[in-house]
N, CA, C and O of each residue as an XYZ file, in Angstrom:
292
protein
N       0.842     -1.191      0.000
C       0.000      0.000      0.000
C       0.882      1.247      0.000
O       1.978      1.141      0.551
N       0.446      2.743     -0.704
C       0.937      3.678     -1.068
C       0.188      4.794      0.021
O      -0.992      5.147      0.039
N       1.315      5.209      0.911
C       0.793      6.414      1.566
C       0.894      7.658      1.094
O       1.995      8.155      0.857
N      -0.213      8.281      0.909
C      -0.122      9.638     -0.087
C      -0.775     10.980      0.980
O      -1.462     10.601      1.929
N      -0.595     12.206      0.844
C      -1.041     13.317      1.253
C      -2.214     13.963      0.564
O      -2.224     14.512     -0.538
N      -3.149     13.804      1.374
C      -4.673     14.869      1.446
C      -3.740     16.527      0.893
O      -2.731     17.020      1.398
N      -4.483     16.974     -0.164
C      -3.566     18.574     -0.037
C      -4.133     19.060      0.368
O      -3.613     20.130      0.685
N      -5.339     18.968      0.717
C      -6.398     20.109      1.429
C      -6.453     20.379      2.984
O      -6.730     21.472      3.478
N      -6.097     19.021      3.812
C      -6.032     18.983      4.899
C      -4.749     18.416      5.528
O      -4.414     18.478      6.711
N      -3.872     17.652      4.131
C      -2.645     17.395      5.007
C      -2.812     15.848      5.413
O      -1.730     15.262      5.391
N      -3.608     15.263      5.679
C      -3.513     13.752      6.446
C      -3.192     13.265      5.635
O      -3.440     13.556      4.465
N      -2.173     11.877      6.268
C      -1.650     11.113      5.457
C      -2.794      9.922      5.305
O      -3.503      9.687      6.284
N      -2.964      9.213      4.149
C      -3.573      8.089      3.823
C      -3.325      7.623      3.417
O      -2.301      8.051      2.883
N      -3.838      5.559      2.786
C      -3.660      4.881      1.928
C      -4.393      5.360      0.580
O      -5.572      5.665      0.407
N      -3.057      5.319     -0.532
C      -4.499      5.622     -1.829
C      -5.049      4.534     -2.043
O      -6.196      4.820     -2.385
N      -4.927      3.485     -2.049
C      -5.724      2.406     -2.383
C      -7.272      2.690     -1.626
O      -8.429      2.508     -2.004
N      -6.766      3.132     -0.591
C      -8.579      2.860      0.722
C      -8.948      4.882      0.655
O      -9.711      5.338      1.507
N      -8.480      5.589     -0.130
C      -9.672      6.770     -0.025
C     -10.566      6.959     -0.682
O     -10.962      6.445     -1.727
N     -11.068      8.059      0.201
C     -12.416      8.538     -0.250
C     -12.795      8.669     -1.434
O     -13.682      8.077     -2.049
N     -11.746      9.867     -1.898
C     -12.013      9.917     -2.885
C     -10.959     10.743     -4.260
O     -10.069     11.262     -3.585
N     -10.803     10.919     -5.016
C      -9.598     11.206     -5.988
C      -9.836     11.649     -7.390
O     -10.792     11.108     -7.944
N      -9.314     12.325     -7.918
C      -9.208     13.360     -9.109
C      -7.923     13.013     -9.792
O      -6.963     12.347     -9.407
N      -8.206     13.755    -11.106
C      -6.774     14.124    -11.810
C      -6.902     15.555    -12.239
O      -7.676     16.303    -12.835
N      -5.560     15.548    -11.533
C      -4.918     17.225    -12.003
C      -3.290     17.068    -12.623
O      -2.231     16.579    -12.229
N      -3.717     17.688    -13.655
C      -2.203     18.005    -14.299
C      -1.550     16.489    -15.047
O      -0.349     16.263    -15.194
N      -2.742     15.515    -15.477
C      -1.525     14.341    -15.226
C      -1.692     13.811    -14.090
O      -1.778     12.597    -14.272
N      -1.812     14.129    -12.713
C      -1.326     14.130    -11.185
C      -2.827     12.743    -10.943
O      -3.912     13.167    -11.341
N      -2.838     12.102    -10.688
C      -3.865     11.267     -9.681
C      -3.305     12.284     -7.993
O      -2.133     12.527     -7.705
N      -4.165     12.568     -7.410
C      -4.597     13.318     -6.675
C      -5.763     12.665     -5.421
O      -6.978     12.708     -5.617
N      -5.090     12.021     -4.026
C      -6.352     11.017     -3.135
C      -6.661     12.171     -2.395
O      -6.261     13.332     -2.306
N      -7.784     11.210     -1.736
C      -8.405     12.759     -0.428
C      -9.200     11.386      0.547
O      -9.655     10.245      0.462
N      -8.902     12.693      1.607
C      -9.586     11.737      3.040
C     -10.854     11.386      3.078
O     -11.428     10.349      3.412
N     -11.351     12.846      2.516
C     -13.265     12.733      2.828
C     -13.378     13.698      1.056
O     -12.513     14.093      0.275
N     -15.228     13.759      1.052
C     -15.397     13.811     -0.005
C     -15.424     15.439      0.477
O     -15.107     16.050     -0.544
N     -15.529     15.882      0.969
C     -15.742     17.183      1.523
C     -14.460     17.831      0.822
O     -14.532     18.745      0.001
N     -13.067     17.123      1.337
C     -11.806     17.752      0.746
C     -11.487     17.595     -0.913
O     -10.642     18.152     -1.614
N     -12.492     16.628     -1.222
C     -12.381     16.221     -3.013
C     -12.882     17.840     -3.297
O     -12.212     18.755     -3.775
N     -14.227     17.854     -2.852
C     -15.009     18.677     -3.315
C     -14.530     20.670     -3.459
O     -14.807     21.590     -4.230
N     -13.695     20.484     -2.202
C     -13.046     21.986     -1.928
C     -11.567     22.429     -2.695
O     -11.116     23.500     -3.101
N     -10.936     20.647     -2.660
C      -9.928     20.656     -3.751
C     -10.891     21.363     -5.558
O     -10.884     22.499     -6.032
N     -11.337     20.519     -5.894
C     -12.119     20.626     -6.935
C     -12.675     21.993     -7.210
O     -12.660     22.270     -8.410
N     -13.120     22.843     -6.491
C     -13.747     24.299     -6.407
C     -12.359     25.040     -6.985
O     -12.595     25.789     -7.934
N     -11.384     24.987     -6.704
C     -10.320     25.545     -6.641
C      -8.662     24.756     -6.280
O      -7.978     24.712     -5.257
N      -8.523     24.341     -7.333
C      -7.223     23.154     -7.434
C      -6.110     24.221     -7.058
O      -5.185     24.037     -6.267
N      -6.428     25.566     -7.903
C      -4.904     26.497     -7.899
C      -4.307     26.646     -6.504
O      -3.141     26.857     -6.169
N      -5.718     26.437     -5.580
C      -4.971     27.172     -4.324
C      -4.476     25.885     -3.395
O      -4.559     25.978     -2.170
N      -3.998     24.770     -3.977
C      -3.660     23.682     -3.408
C      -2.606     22.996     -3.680
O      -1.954     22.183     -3.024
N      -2.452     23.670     -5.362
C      -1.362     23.077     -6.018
C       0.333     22.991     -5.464
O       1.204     22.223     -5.872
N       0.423     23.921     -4.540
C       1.942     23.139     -4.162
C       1.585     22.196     -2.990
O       2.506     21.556     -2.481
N       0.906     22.119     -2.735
C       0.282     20.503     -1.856
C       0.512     19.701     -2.253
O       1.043     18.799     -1.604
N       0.207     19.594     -3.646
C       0.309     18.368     -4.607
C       1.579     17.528     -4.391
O       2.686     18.062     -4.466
N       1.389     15.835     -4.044
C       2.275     15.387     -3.831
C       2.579     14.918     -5.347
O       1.624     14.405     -5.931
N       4.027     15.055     -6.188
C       4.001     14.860     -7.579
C       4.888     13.366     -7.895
O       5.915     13.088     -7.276
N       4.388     12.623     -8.794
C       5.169     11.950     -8.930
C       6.012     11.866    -10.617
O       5.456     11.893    -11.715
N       7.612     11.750    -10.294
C       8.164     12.078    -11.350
C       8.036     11.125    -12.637
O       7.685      9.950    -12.536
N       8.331     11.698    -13.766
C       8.097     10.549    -14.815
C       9.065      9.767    -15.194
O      10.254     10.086    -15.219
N       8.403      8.248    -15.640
C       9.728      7.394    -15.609
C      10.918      8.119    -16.281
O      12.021      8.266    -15.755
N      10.602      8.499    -17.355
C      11.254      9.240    -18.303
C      10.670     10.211    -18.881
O       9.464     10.288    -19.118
N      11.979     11.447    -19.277
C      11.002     12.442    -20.262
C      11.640     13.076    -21.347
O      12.481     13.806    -20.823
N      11.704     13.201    -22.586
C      11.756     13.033    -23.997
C      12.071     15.090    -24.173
O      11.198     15.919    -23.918
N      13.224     15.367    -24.560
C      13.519     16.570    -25.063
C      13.961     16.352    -26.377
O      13.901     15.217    -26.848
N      14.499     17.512    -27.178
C      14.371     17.970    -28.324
C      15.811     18.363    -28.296
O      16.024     19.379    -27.635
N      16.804     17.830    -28.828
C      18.451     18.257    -28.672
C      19.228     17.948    -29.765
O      18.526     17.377    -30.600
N      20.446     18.082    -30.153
C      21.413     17.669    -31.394
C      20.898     16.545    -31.798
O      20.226     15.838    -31.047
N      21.133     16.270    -32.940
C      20.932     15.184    -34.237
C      21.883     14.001    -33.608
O      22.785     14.109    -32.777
N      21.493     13.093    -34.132
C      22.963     11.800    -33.691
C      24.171     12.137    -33.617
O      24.606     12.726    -34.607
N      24.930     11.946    -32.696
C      26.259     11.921    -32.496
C      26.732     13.552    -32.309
O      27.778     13.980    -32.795
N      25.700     14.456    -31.456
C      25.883     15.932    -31.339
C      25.796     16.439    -32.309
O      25.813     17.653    -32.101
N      25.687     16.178    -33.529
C      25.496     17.165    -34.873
C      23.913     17.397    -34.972
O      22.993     16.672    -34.593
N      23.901     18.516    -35.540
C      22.608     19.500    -35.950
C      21.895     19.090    -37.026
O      22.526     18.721    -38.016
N      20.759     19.077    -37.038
C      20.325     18.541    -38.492
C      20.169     19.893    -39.224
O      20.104     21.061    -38.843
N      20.137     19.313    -40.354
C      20.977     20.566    -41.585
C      19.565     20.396    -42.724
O      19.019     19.435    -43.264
N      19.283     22.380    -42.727
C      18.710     21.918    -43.931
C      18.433     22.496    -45.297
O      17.899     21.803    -46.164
């Protein structure tokens, strides 16, 4: 089991056993009660550095051509 942070109130929980949960940003997002889904939900912005984030396996940029060279055109 995965213990995750309520952003609205802070308690720690299992995500498997909450209340209840959203997506923001990408983000799966648990909550204790539906009360904190619901107040999250009214207003995500004012919660967002709450957000506990999880990083991506990997992530894909845009850089030199094979072997450091530029593609030419």
């Amino acid at each position: 089991m995965s213990e995750v942070k309520d952003p609205v109130c802070g308690m720690m929980i299992e995500a498997e056993t909450a209340a209840g949960s959203t997506t923001y940003e990408s983000q799966e997002v648990y909550f204790c009660s539906d009360y904190c889904r619901r107040e999250f939900e009214s207003s995500p912005a004012r919660y967002y550095n709450h957000i506990e984030r999880q990083e991506p396996a990997y992530t894909v940029s845009k850089g030199p051509g094979p072997h450091g060279t530029r593609n030419r055109q």
